[in-house]
C-alpha positions in Angstrom: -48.8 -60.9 18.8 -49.8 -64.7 18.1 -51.7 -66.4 21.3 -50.4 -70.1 21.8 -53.7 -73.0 22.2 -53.5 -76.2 22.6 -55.8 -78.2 19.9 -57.1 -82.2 20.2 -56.8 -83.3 16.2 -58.8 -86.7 14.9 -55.8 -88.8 13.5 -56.7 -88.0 9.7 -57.2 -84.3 10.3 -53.6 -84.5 11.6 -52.4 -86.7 8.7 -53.4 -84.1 6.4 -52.0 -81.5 8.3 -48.8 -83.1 8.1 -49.0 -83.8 4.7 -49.1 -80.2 4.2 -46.1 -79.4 6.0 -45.0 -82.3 4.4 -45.2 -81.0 0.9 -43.3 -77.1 2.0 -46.3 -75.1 1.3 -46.7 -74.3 4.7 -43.6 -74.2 7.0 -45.4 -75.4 10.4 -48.3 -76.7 11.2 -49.6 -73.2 13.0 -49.3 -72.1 9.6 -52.0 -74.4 7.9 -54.6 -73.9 11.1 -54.0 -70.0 10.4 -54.7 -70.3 6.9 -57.9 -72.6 7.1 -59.2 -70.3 9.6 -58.5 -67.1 6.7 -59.9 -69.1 4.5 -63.1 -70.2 6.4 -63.9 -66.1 7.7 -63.6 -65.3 3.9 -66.4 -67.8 3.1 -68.2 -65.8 5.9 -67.9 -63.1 4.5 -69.1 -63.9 1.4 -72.1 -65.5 2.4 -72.9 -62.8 4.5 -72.8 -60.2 1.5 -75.2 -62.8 -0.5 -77.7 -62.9 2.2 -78.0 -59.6 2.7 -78.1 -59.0 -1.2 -80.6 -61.5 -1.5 -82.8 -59.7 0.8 -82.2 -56.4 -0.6 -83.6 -57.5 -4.0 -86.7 -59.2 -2.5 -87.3 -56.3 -0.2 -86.7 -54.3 -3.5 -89.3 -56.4 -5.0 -87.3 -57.3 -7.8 -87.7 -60.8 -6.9 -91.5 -61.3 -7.1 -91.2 -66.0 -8.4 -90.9 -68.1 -5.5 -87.8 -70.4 -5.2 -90.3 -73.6 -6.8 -91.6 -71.4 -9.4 -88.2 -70.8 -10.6 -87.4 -74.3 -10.0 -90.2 -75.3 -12.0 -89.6 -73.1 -15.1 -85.5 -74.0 -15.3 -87.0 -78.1 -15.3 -89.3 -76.9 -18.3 -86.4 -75.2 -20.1 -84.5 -77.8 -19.2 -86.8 -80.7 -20.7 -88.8 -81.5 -17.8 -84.9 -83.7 -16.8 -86.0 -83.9 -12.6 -81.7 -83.8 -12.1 -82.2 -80.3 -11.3 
């Protein structure tokens, strides 16, 4: 069962709202809020499952170069270029 809210849009967040519904992707504007809000928990739930394996491999001690180190060795590879 879908609950009904009541949302307060800026003006171009609705413009491009519309513009979906505009172009028949989505068939009503409840439509595009439910997909952005799919889309946003997966991202959520991806970067929970990359924290937590990022802390599994350093508690593992698998990871044993600190985040500069690393950064350090991928500019010398790299040509000493500082765009990294």
């Amino acid at each position: 069962m879908a609950t009904r809210v009541s949302l307060s849009l800026t003006e171009p967040n609705e413009r491009w709202i519309q513009a979906q519904t505009d172009s028949k992707e989505f068939t009503s504007r409840s439509e595009v809020i439910n997909d952005l809000i799919r889309k946003a928990r997966e991202v959520e739930e991806i970067r929970t499952r990359l924290i937590a394996a990022e802390i599994s491999v350093t508690e593992k001690g698998w990871v044993t170069t600190s985040q500069e180190e690393m950064l350090n060795r991928f500019r010398e590879r790299a040509g000493g270029d500082d765009k990294l």
